[in-house]
C-alpha positions in Angstrom: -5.5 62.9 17.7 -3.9 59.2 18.5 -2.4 58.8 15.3 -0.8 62.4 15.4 0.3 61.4 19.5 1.9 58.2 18.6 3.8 59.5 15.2 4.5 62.1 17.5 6.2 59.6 20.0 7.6 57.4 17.1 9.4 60.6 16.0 10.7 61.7 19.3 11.9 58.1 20.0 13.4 57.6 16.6 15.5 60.7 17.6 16.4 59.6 20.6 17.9 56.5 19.5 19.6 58.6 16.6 21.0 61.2 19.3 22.2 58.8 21.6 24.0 56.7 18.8 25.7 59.7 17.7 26.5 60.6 21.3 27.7 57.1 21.8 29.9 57.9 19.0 31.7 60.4 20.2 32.2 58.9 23.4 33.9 56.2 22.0 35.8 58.3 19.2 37.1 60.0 22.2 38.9 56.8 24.3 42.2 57.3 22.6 43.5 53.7 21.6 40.0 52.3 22.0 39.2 48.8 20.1 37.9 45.8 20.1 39.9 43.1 17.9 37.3 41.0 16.8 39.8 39.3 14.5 40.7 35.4 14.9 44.7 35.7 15.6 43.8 39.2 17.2 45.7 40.5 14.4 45.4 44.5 15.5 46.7 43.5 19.2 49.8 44.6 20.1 51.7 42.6 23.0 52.4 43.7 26.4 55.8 44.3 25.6 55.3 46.8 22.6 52.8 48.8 24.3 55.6 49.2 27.3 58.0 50.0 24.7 55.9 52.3 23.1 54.5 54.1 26.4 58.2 55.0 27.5 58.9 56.4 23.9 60.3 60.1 24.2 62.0 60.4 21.2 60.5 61.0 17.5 60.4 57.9 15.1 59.5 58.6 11.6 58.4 55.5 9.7 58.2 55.3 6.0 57.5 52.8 3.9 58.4 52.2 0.3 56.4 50.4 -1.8 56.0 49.2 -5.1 52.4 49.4 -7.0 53.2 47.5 -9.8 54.6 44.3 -7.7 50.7 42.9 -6.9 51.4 42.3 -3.3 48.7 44.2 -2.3 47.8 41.8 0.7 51.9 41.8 2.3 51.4 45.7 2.0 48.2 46.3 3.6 49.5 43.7 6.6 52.4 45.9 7.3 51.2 49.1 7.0 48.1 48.2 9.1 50.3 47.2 11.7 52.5 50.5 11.5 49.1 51.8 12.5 48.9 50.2 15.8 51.9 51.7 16.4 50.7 54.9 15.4 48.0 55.0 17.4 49.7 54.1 20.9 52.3 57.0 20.6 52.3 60.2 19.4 56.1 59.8 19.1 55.4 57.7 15.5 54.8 59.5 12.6 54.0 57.6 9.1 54.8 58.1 5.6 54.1 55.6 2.5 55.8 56.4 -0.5 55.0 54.7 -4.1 59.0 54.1 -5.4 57.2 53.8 -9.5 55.5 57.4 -8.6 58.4 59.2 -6.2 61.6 57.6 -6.9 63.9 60.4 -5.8 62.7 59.6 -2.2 63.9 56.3 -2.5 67.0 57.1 -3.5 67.2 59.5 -0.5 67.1 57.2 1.9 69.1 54.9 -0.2 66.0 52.1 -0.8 66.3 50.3 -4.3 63.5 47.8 -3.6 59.6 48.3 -3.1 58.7 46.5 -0.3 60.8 48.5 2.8 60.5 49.5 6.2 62.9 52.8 7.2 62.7 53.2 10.8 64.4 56.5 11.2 65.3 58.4 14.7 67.6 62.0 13.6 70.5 60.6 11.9 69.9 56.8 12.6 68.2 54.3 10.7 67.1 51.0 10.7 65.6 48.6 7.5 63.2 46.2 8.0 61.9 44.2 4.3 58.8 42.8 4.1 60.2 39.8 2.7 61.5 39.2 6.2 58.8 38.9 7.4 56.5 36.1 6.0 57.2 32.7 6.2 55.1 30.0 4.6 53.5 27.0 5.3 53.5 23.8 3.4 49.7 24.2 4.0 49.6 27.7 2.5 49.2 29.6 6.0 51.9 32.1 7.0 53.4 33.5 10.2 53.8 37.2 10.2 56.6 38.3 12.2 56.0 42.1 12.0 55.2 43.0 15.7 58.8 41.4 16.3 61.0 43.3 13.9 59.2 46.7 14.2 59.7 46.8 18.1 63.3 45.2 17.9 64.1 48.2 15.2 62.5 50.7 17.6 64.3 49.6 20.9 67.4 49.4 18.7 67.2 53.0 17.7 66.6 54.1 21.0 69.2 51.9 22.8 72.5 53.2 23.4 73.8 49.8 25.1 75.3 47.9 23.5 76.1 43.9 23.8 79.3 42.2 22.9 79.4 38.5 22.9 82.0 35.9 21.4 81.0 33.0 19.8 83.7 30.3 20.5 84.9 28.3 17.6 87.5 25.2 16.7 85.9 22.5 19.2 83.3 21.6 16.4 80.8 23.8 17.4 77.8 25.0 15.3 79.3 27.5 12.7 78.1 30.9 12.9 76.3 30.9 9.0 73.9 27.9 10.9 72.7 29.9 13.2 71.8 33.1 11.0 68.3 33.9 12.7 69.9 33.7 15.6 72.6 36.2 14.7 70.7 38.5 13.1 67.6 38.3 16.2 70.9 39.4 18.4 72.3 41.8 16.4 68.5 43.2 16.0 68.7 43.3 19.8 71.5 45.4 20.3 74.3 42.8 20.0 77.3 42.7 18.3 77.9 39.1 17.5 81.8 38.0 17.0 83.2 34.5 16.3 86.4 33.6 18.7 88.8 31.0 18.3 91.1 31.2 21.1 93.9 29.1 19.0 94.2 31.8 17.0 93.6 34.9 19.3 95.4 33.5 22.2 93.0 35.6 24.3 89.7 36.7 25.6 89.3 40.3 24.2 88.7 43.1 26.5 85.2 43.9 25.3 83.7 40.9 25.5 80.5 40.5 27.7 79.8 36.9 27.8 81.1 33.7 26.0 78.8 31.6 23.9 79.9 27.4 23.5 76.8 26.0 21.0 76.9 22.5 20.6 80.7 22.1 21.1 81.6 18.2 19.6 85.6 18.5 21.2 86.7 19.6 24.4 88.6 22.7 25.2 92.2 22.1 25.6 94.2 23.1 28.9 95.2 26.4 27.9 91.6 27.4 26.8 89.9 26.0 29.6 92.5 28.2 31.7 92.1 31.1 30.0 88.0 31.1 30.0 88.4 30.5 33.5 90.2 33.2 34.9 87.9 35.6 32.1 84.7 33.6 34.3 86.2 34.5 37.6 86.2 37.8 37.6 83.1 39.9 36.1 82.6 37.4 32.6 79.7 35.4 32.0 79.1 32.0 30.3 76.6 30.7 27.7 76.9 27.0 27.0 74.6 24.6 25.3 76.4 21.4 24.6 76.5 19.1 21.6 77.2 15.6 21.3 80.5 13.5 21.5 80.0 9.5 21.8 83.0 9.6 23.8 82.1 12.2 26.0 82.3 10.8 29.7 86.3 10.4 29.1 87.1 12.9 26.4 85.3 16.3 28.0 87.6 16.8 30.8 87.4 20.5 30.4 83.9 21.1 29.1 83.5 19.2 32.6 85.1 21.0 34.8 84.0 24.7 33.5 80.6 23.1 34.8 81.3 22.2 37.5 82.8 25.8 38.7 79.3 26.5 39.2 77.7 23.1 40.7 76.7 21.6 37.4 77.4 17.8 36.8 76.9 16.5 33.0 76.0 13.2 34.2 77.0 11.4 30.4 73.3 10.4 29.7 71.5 11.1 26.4 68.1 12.3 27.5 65.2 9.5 26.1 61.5 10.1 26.1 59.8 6.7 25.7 56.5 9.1 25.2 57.0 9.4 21.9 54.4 11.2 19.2 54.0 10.5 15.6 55.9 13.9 15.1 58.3 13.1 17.4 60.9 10.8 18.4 62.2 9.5 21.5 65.3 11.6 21.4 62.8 14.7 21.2 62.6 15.9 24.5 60.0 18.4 25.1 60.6 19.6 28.6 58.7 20.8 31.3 59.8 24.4 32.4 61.1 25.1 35.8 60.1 28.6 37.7 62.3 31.2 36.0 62.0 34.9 35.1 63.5 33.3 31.9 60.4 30.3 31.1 57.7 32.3 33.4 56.4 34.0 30.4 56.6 30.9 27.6 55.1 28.5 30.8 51.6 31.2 30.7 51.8 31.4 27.0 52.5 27.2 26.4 55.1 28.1 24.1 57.5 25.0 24.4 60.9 24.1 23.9 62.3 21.4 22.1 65.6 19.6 22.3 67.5 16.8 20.4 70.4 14.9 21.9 70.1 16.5 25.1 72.4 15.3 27.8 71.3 15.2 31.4 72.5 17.5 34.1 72.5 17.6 37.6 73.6 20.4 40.3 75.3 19.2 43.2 77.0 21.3 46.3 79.7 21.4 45.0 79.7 25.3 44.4 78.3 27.0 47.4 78.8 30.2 46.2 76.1 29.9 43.1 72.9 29.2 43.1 71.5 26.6 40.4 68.1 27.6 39.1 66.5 24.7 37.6 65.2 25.8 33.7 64.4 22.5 32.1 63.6 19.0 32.9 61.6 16.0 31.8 58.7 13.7 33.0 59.6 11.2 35.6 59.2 8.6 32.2 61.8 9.9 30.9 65.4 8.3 31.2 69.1 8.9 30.5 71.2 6.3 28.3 74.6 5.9 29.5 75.5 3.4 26.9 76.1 5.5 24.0 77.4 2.4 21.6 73.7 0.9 22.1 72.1 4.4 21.6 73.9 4.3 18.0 72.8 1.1 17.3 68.9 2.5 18.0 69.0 -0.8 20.3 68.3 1.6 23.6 66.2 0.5 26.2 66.4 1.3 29.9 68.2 -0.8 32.3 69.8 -0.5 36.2 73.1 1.6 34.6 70.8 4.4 33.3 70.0 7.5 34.9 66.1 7.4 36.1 63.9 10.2 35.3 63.2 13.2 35.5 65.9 14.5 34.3 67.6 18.0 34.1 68.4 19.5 31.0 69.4 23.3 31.8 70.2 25.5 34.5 70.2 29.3 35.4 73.1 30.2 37.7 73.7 33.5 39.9 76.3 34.5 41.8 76.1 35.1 45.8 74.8 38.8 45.0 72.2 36.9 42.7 74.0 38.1 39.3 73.6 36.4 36.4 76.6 34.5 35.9 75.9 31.0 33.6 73.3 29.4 31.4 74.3 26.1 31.0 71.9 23.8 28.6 72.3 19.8 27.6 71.2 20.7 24.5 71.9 23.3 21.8 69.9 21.9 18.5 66.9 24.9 19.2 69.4 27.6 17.8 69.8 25.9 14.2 68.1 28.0 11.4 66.0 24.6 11.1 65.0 24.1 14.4 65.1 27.9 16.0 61.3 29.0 14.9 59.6 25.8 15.9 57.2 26.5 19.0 59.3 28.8 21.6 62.7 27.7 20.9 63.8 31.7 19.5 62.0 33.1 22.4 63.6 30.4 25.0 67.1 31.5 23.3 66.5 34.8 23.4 65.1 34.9 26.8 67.9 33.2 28.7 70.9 35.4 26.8 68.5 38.6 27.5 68.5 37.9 31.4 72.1 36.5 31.0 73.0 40.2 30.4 70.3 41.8 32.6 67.9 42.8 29.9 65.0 42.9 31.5 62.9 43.9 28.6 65.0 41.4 25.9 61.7 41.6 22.9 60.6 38.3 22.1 57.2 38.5 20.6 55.8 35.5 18.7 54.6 35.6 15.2 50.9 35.5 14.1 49.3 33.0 12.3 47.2 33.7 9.5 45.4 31.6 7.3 46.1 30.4 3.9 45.1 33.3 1.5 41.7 32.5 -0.1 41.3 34.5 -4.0 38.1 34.5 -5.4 38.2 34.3 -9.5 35.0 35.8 -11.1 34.2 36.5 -14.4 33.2 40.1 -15.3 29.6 39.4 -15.5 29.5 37.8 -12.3 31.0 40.7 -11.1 27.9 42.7 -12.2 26.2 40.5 -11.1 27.6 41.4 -7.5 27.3 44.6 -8.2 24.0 44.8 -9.0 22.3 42.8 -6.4 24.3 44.3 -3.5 24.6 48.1 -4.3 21.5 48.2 -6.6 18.8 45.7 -5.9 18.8 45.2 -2.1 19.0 49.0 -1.2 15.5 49.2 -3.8 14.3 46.6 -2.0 14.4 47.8 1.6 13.2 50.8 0.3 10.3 49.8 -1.3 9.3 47.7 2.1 9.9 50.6 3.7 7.4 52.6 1.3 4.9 49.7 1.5 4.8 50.1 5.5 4.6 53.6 5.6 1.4 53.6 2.7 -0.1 51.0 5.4 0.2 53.2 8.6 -1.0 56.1 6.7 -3.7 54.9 4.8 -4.7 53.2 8.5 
């Protein structure tokens, strides 16, 4: 009677758990976009700003995805297509398709794809490309940064967008050229921008349609006429974007590049920006700045993504301009200093003295209007838009950031790549693969079932 009581119980318990794991199953099965990302870089986490994106979705996005089975990158294409996924399964607004281009080419010619390896983001008669090449970048070390996330919600919000963004890139004053700063460009352009190079010598004009004015890393001054002419275009509704280069001569020779500044407060006080803290990655004239409180930094301060100039000159706001209001964006530790004599700083003889300007210093500035507008972002420095320099640490988001709130765009997409490890591959011989085989799908299932055998003889026989 006891033994048939407690096999009784055993049963009934043994049920119980099975029931309530299947329950528990169900449960779970039925919290739509339910997971836990166990995974070290959170690799199946999408940001705050995707799943906002996604959420306010009301139009249908078809995805498809061309690939190519007899290229071996097996591991690029399950990263992207697991990442479609995500996407998938936040809105029902994304529908997937994955077409082999060997096995179906007449679909690839369809939608006018001639490489395996492509992202077609369509939305009725509009379309948008992302390759997969794009987006994997890798490290001397053999780890990669996966920009995915970035490009799939930038092609989304493009589709969906029907603003667009006109900005003018001036040129002729020795400023960086617009095939330097491609990943710049094409982020913009990704973002609803049109990007188009100006040179006011040759136009003799600011064109209607332009939204806001873009000076990287200017060498020369504007002449009179220029400075005239971007002046009247900043006094009425236009908008200014200036990040400034480097000119040895540049306390008597920017007269103009001066005075646009100082329109809205801003004093260029001369002063290369030095950071005696130096790093064995860095060197003095690497400033790494502390952020100021800014709807533009907030975001990189809480994630401690940083931003990195070179050659940064130091600013100051005065009163000058009591009609703006000078947010501060950048500035440096009170060890920092600012070398006035530029001759010495050539000479890499610099050391700080009574004429230089004492730290902290300010390096960039956010400036609104009385009916806090956005009206000017004005930088000392304008290396972190170089191809080279633009994907090291936060200086794409910091970029993309200020010329998003520069033209009100609240929800600019700036979303930072994932890290993932240097891919591992495992070469085995076909007997050890048997091997493998054996023990795991063979052996160790015979074993637990002959334990289990063994234990259930015991109880019975007892």
């Amino acid at each position: 009677m006891n033994k048939w009581i407690r096999g009784t119980n055993a049963t009934v318990l043994s049920i119980a758990v099975i029931g309530i794991f299947i329950i528990l199953t169900i449960f779970l099965h039925s919290l739509k976009g339910f997971q836990v990302d166990l995974t070290k870089n959170k690799n199946f986490t999408l940001s705050e700003q995707t799943v906002n994106t996604l959420k306010n979705l009301n139009q249908d996005i078809h995805v498809i995805a061309f690939t190519n089975s007899g290229d071996n990158n097996e591991f690029v294409t399950r990263q992207v297509t697991d990442m479609i996924q995500e996407y998938k399964k936040q809105s029902s607004k994304i529908t997937y398709d994955e077409y082999d281009m060997l096995k179906q080419p007449s679909m690839a010619k369809q939608y006018g794809v001639d490489q395996g390896g492509t992202l077609v983001f369509e939305m009725g008669t509009k379309k948008q490309n992302v390759n997969f090449y794009e987006l994997f970048v890798g490290q001397q070390d053999g780890s990669y940064t996966f920009s995915g996330e970035e490009k799939f919600t930038q092609a989304i919000t493009s589709l969906t967008s029907t603003e667009k963004h006109t900005v003018y890139m001036l040129s002729g004053h020795q400023e960086y050229p617009l095939t330097a700063m491609s990943i710049l460009r094409s982020s913009l352009e990704a973002a609803n921008y049109t990007v188009k190079d100006l040179n006011l010598y040759v136009e003799g004009k600011i064109p209607d349609d332009a939204q806001m004015l873009m000076l990287l890393g200017p060498q020369n001054d504007l002449n009179d006429k220029e400075a005239e002419l971007i002046k009247a275009y900043l006094k009425d509704k236009g908008k200014i974007y200036m990040a400034l280069g480097f000119d040895k001569d540049m306390a008597t020779k920017w007269k103009n590049i001066d005075a646009i500044m100082k329109t809205y407060g801003i004093q260029d006080q001369h002063a290369i920006a030095i950071e005696p803290k130096q790093t064995s990655l860095y060197d003095p004239l690497t400033i790494i700045p502390d952020y100021g409180s800014h709807d533009i930094t907030n975001k990189l301060s809480s994630n401690n993504l940083v931003t990195m100039l070179s050659l940064a000159v130091s600013l100051n706001a005065d009163e000058s301009a009591p009609d703006y209001t000078q947010s501060l964006l950048l500035k440096t530790t009170d060890k920092a200093y600012g070398e006035t004599d530029i001759n010495l700083l050539a000479q890499s003889k610099t050391k700080q003295d009574a004429t230089d300007v004492k730290g902290p210093l300010n390096l960039g500035y956010a400036i609104s209007n009385k009916d806090n507008k956005p009206k000017a972002v004005i930088l000392g420095g304008s290396t972190f838009v170089l191809d080279q320099d633009i994907q090291n640490q936060g200086n794409k988001d910091f970029a993309m950031n200020s010329i998003g709130w520069l033209q009100e765009q609240k929800d600019q997409i700036t979303i930072r790549p994932r890290q993932g490890d240097a891919f591992q591959q495992a070469m085995i011989t076909p007997s050890q693969a048997n091997t493998i085989f054996l023990v795991t799908i063979v052996f160790l299932p015979l074993l637990f079932l002959v334990i289990g055998g063994l234990i259930w003889w015991r109880r019975r026989r007892g």
